[in-house]
C-alpha positions as CSV (number, residue, x, y, z in Angstrom):
1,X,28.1,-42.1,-0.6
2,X,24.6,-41.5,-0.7
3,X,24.6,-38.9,2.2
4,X,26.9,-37.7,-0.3
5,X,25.7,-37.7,-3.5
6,X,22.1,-35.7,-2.0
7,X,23.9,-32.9,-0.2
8,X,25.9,-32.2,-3.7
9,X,22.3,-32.5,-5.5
10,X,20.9,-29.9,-2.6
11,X,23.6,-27.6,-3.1
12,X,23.2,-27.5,-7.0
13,X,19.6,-26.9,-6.5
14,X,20.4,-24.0,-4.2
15,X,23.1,-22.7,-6.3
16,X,20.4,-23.3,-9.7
17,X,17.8,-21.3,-8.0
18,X,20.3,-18.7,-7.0
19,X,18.0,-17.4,-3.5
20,X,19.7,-17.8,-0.1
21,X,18.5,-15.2,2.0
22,X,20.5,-13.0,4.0
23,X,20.0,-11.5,7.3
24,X,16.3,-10.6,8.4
25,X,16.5,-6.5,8.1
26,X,13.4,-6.4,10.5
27,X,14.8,-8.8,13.1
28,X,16.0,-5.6,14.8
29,X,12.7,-3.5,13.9
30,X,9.8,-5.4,15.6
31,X,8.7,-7.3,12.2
32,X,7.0,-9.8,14.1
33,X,5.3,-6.7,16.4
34,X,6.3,-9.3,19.9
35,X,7.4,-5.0,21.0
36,X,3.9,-3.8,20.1
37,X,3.9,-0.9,17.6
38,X,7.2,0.3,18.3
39,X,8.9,1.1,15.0
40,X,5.9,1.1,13.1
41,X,4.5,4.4,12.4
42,X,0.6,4.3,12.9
43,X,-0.1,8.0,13.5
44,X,0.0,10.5,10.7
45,X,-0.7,13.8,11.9
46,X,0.3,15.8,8.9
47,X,-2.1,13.5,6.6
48,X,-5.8,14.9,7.7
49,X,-7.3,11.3,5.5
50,X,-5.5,9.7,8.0
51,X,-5.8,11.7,11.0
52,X,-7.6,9.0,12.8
53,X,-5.5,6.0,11.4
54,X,-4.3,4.9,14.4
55,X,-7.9,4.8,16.1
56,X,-8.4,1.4,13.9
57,X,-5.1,-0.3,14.8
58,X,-4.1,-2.5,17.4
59,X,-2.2,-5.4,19.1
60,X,-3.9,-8.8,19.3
61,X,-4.1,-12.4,19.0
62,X,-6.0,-14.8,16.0
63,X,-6.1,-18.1,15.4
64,X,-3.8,-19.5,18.1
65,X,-1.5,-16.6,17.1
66,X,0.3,-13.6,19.7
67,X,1.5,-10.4,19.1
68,X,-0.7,-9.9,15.3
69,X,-1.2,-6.7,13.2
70,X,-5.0,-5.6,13.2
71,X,-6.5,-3.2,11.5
72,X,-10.3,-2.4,12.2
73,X,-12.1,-1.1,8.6
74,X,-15.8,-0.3,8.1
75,X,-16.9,0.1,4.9
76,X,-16.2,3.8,4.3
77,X,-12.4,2.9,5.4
78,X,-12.3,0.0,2.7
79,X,-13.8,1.8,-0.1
80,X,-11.6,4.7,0.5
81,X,-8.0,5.4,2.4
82,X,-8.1,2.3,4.4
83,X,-5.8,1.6,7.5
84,X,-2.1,1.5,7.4
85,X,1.1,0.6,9.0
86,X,4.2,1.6,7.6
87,X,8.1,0.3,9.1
88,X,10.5,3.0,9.8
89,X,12.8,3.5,6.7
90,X,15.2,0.5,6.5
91,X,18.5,1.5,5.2
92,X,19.1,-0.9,2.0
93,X,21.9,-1.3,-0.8
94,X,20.8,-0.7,-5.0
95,X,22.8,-3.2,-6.0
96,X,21.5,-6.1,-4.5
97,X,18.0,-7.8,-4.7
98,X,15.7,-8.4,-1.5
99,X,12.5,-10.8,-0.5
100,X,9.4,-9.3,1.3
101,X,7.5,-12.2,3.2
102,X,4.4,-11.4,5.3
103,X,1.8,-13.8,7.2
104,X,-1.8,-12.7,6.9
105,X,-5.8,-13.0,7.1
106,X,-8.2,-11.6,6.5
107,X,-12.4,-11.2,7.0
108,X,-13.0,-8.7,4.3
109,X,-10.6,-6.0,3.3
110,X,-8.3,-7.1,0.3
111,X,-5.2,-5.0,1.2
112,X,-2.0,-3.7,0.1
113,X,1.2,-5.0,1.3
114,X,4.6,-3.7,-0.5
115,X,7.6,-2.1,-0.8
116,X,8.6,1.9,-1.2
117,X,12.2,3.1,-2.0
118,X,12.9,5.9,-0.5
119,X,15.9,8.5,-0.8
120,X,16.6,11.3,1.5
121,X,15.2,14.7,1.3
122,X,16.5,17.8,0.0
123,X,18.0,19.9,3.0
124,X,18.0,17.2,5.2
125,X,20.6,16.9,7.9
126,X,21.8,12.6,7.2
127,X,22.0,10.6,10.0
128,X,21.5,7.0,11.3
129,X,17.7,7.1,12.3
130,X,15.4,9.0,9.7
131,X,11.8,9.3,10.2
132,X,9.6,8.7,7.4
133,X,8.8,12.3,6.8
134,X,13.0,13.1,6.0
135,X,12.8,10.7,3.4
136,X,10.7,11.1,0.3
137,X,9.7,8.6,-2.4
138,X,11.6,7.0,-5.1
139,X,10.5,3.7,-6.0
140,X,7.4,1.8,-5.9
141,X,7.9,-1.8,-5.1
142,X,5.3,-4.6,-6.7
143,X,2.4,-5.7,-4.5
144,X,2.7,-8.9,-2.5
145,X,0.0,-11.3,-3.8
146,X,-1.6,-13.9,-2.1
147,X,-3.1,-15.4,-5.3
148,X,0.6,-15.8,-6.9
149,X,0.5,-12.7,-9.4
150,X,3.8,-11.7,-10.4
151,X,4.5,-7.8,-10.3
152,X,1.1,-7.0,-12.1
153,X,-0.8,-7.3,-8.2
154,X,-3.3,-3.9,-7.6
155,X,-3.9,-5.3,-4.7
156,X,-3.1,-8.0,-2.2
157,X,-5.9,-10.0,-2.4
158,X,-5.3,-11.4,1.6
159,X,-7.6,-14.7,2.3
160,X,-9.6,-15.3,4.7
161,X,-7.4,-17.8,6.4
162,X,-3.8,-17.8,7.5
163,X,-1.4,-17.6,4.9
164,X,2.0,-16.5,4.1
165,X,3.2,-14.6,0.7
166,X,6.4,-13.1,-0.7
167,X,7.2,-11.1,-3.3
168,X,11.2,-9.6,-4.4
169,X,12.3,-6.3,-4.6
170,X,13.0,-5.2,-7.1
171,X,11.5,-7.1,-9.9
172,X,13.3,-9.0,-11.7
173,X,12.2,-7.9,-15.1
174,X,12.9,-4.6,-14.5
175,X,13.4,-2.5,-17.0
176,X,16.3,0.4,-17.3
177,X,13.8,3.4,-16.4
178,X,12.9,1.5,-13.9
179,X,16.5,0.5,-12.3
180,X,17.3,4.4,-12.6
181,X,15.0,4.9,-9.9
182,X,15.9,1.6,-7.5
183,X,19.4,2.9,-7.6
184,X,18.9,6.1,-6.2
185,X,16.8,4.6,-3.1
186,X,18.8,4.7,0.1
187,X,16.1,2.9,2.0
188,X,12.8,1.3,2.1
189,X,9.7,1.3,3.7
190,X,7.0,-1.6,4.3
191,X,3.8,-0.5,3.6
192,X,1.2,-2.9,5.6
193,X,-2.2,-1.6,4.0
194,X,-6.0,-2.7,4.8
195,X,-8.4,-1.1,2.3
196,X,-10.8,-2.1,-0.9
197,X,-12.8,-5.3,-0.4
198,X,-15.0,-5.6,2.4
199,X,-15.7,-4.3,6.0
200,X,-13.7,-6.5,8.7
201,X,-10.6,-7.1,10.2
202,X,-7.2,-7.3,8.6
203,X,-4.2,-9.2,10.7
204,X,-0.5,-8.7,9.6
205,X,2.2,-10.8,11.5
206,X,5.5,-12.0,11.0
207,X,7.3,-9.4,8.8
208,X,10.2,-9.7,6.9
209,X,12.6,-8.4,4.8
210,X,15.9,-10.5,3.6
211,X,18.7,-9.6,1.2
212,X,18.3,-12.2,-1.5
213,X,21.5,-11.6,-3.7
214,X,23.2,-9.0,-6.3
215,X,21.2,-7.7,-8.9
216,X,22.3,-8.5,-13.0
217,X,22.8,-5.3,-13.8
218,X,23.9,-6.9,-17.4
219,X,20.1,-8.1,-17.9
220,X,18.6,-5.2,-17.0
221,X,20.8,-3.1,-20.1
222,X,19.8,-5.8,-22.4
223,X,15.9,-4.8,-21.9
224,X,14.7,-1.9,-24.6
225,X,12.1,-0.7,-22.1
């Protein structure tokens, strides 16, 4: 009876809260980087501020930890374009909700870590694998933060010891102008970014992304803005 009686009282708290994640989307897609940089674009030859990006990223190990994220910024790099991985574009649906978790340190930059939506561009021939450069921006995501802001993040904020952040896509006090442009995204695209702060190192591991539910549409035409 009582085995009883607290799996009904877990089940309502589940149900209450409304988050059960779905599937990892980056399961698939090296999120936890144990494949190296494969789809992760480091290299960004079209970009001449980031021509030598991927001089200042590597594969590593910290703190008892394999296969981690680092990105190598001197001072010039943190006060101005940083370093940056982004995923490959991850195909996603409008109408439901998803939950961006990252694991990270670092030993001076504050970083970036979030979301883009992405839609395809015009012209482009669709098919199953798009690089970043056939899709083109549609939606800007809020900014993981490891100090608990909530959607208002500039930037990430990262400490100096292990620790692990999420934030949900799309907010949840979204407004309609801002759900006109979530619905037109076809994909997304994590954007792992060390930069501002301090010189030092900036590790990344254990990526994901998970499919947290439906979004209520019905709240989001109640808002005025």
């Amino acid at each position: 009876m009582v085995l009883r009686l607290v799996g009904c009282l877990v089940a309502g708290v589940l149900l209450a809260g409304g988050v059960v994640a779905g599937p990892d989307l980056l399961a698939e897609r090296n999120g936890d980087f144990k494949k190296g940089l494969e789809f992760w674009q480091i290299d960004f030859p079209k970009h001449d501020f980031l021509k030598n990006n991927k001089s200042f990223v590597s594969i590593t190990s910290d703190s008892g930890r394999n296969n981690v994220l680092k990105f190598a910024l001197d001072q010039n790099l943190a006060d101005n374009q940083g370093v940056q991985a982004l995923s490959y574009p991850i195909r996603i649906d409008p109408d439901k909700r998803y939950k961006l978790t990252v694991s990270a340190r670092s030993t001076g930059p504050w970083g970036r870590i979030y979301v883009m939506g992405k839609r395809w561009k015009p012209g482009v021939k669709k098919h199953s694998n798009p690089s970043n450069d056939e899709t083109r921006d549609a939606f800007k995501g809020p900014v993981i933060s490891f100090k608990g802001e909530k959607g208002t993040a500039q930037f990430s904020y990262v400490k100096p010891t292990w620790s692990t952040a999420s934030v949900e896509i799309p907010q949840r006090d979204m407004s309609k102008l801002a759900y006109s442009f979530w619905e037109n995204c076809d994909f997304v695209v994590v954007h792992l970014v060390g930069i501002a702060g301090k010189a030092g190192d900036f590790y990344v591991s254990d990526v994901k992304l998970e499919e947290i539910g439906q979004i209520d549409k019905s709240k989001i035409a109640a808002k005025k803005k």
